[in-house]
Structures are given as structure tokens and as C-alpha cells.
N, C-alpha and C positions, 0 to 999 in steps of 0.2 A: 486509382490509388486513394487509401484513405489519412487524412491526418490527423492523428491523435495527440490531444492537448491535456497535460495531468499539471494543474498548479496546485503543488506541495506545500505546504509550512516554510520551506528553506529554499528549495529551487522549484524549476518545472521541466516536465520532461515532451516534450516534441518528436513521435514516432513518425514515420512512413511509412505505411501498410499496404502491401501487396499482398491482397486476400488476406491469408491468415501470418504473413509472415511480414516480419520486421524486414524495413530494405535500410534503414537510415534511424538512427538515435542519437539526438542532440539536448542533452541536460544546459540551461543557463538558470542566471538568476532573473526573478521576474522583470525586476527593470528593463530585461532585453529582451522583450518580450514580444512587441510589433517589430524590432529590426530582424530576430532571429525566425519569425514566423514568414516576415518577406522574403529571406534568402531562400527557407526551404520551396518557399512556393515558386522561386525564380527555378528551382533545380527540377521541381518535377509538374505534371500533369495531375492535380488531386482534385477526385472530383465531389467526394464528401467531406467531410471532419467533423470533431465532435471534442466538446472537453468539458474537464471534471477541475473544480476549483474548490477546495477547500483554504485557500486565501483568498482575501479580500483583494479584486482587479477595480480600479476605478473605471468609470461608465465610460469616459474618453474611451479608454482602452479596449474596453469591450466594442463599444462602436464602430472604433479603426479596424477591429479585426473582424466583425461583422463586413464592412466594407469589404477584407480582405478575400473572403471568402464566407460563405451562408454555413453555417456550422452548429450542430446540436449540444445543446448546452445541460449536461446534466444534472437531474433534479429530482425530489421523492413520486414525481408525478410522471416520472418518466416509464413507457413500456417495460416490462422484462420479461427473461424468461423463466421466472422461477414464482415462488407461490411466496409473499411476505408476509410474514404472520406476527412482525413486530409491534409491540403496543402501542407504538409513538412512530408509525413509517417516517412522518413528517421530519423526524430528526435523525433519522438515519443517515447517515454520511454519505458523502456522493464516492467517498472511495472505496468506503464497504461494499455500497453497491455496485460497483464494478468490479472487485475483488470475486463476490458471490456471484456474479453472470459467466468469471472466469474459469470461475469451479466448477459449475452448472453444464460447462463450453465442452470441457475437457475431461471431467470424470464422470460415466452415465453412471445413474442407477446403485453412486455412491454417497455415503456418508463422509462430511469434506469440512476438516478443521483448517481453517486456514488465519496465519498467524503473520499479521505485516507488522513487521518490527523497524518501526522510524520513529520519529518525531515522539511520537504515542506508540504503544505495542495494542494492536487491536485484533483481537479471537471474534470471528465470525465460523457460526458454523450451520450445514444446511445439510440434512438429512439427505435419503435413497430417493422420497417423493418429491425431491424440488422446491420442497419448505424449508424457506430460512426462518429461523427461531432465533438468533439474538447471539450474544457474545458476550463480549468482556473489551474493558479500554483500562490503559495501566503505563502508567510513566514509562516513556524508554528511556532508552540508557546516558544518551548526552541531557534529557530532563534531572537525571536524578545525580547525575555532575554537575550540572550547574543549580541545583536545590543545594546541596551539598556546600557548596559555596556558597552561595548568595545568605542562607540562614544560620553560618554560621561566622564565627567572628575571625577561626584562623587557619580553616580549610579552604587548601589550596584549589583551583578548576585544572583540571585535567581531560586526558585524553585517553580514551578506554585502551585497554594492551588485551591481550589472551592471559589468559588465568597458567602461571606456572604452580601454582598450590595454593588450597584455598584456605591457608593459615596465611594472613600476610604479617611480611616482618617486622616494616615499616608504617608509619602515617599513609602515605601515599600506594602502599601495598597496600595496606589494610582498606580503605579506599574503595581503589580496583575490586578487590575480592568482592568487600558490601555490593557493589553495584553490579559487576558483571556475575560473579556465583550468582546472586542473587535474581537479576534477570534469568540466567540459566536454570536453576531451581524453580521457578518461576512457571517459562514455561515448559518444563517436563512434566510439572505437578499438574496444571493444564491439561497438556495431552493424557497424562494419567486418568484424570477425572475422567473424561468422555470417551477413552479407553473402558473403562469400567463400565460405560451403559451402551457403550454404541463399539463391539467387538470389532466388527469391520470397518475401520475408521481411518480415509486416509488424512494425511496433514499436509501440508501444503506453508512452506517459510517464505516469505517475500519483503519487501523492504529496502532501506537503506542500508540496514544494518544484517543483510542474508547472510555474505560470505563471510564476516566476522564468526557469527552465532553458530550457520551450519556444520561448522570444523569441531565445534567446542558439545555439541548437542548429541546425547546419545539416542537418543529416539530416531525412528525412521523416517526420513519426511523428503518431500521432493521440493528443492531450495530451487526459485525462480525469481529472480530477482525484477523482473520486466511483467511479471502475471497483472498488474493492475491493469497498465499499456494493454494490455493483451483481453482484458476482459471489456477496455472500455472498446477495442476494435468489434470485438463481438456484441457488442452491446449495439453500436452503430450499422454493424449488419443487418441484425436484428429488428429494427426500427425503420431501414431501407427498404426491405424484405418483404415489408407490411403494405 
């Protein structure tokens, strides 16, 4: 079995991987980080892991969980299986990059727009040949409520709702509308774009924010809320395999 480790901006997610499939998903916040990692290792037999941190772990911690278990720690210099043709690999995110091995994993011989809608909304996208060529990064949606707030002197923070009409009536309607229309226009205009040069183009919604956006999103796309989890497994196959 393998364990998969995703620290997020707000939480981290801890999978148990039976080959290609999820057997166990447990979200905490990072502070529980060594206690929630020993329980699972008390539950099962894991005989790899591997994890993607785009937060800052202090070295303690990293150490404790080294101890816990020997585990691949992902990085711009790590193996893949796709071709990266980013101008600045080095700054490439470690969740794009599992994003992109996920798409690579699961759709052959496609063109793969895939759009993680959390913290940040980030469009990575990788052609039929296995070349990732780059993206797009864009406020999500709890960023541009609490922007909303913080720069101004008497808007309130809120909490995103589904769009009932994209006139709103009120301050707090009106709001919602700016930020979720907007996100939604956003990225349709997106998939439009690379619609226009790349005709057969699947897309791909994942995130914190999947089941909110998929219901409200006209475009066709296949919502997987777990695809990062899922590309870091492959990613850790990948690299075993070797």
C-alpha cells in the first residue's frame, strides 16, 4: 500500500493507496500532522509514500515523519512521466506537477486542460505528445472574499452561495455575483480559449472548490475532486517502477 501526503494552503490530505485506488482519505489541519500520520500507519501495512507540500513544514517535522516512514518528497527535480517544457521548471509547483502526471495517468494521447480550483484557481495544460506547456494562476474564490474585505473600508467577508441571478439586488448579493459569476466566466472563457486552438480538448475540474463550480459550469468537464491524490500515487509508481 502506498501513502499519499498533499499539504495544501489550509489543510492536508493523507490517502491510502491500494494500487490505483483510494482505500482511506483523511483531511486534517497541518498541526495534526505526525499524530494523524501515526494513526494511519498503525491501521495499515504501507510500504511506500510520497508527499507534495506547497506549505511550509518545519524540519522537526519533516524529520519525525522521515523517521515515520522513508517517503518521496516532491520536487522540480523529480522523475515524470511527461515531457516539461516550462521556462522556469524550477518554479513549477509541486501540485501542478502531480495534477499534470494525473492527466498524463489517465487520458492517453489527449489534449488535457485541467483546472484545480482552491486556494489559487490554476489551468495547467498538456497536449496529445506528453508536453506540458504552462498555464495560468488566478485568485480563487475565498481570495477574492477576503480581498473584498480586507481593501475595503465596509465590505463585509462572506461565504460563497450558488448564483440565483447574476443581477444582485443587494450589497452582499451583488458580492456573490462579482466573485462567483465571475470566477464562472472566468473559467469558461479559459476553456473557450484552448477550445479554439486545441478542438479535442478534454478538461479536467478538481479542487476544494469541484462540487460547488461543477453544478454551476456549463462546459463539459470531468469533476474529480481527489485527481491530485491520485496523480501524486502515480507519480510514486512511477518512480518505484524505475
Amino acid at each position: 500500500m502506498n501513502l499519499i501526503i498533499d499539504v495544501g494552503n489550509t489543510n492536508v490530505k493523507a490517502a491510502v493507496f491500494e494500487k490505483h485506488t483510494i482505500v482511506e482519505l483523511v483531511v486534517f489541519d497541518k498541526r495534526r500532522i505526525l499524530s494523524e500520520i501515526k494513526n494511519i500507519l498503525k491501521k495499515y501495512t504501507i510500504s511506500d509514500g510520497i508527499m507534495s507540500s506547497v506549505a511550509t513544514i518545519s524540519n522537526f517535522k519533516l524529520k519525525k515523519l522521515h523517521q515515520l516512514l522513508k517517503f518521496t518528497t516532491v520536487s522540480s527535480s523529480t522523475n515524470v512521466p511527461f515531457i516539461n517544457l516550462y521556462k522556469t521548471p524550477s518554479t513549477l509547483g509541486v501540485d501542478r506537477i502531480a495534477l499534470v502526471v494525473a492527466a498524463v495517468s489517465q487520458f492517453f494521447n489527449k489534449n488535457i486542460l485541467i483546472i484545480d480550483a482552491g486556494t489559487c484557481i490554476t489551468y495547467d495544460f498538456v497536449n496529445a505528445k506528453k508536453e506540458y506547456l504552462g498555464g495560468a494562476i488566478s485568485p480563487g474564490i475565498q481570495m477574492k472574499f477576503n480581498a473584498l474585505h480586507q481593501f475595503t473600508a465596509n465590505l463585509p467577508l462572506l461565504e460563497k452561495e450558488e448564483l440565483g441571478s447574476f443581477i444582485g439586488e443587494s450589497t452582499k448579493q451583488s458580492m456573490n455575483v462579482g466573485v462567483v459569476n465571475g470566477v464562472i466566466q472566468e473559467i469558461e472563457g479559459v476553456i473557450s480559449q484552448y477550445k479554439q486552438k486545441y478542438i479535442d480538448l478534454t478538461v479536467v475540474l478538481t479542487g476544494g472548490d469541484t462540487n460547488f463550480l461543477s453544478k454551476q459550469l456549463k462546459s463539459s468537464i470531468f469533476a474529480n475532486q481527489n485527481f491530485l491524490l491520485q496523480g501524486l500515487n502515480e507519480l510514486l509508481i512511477f518512480n518505484t517502477d524505475k
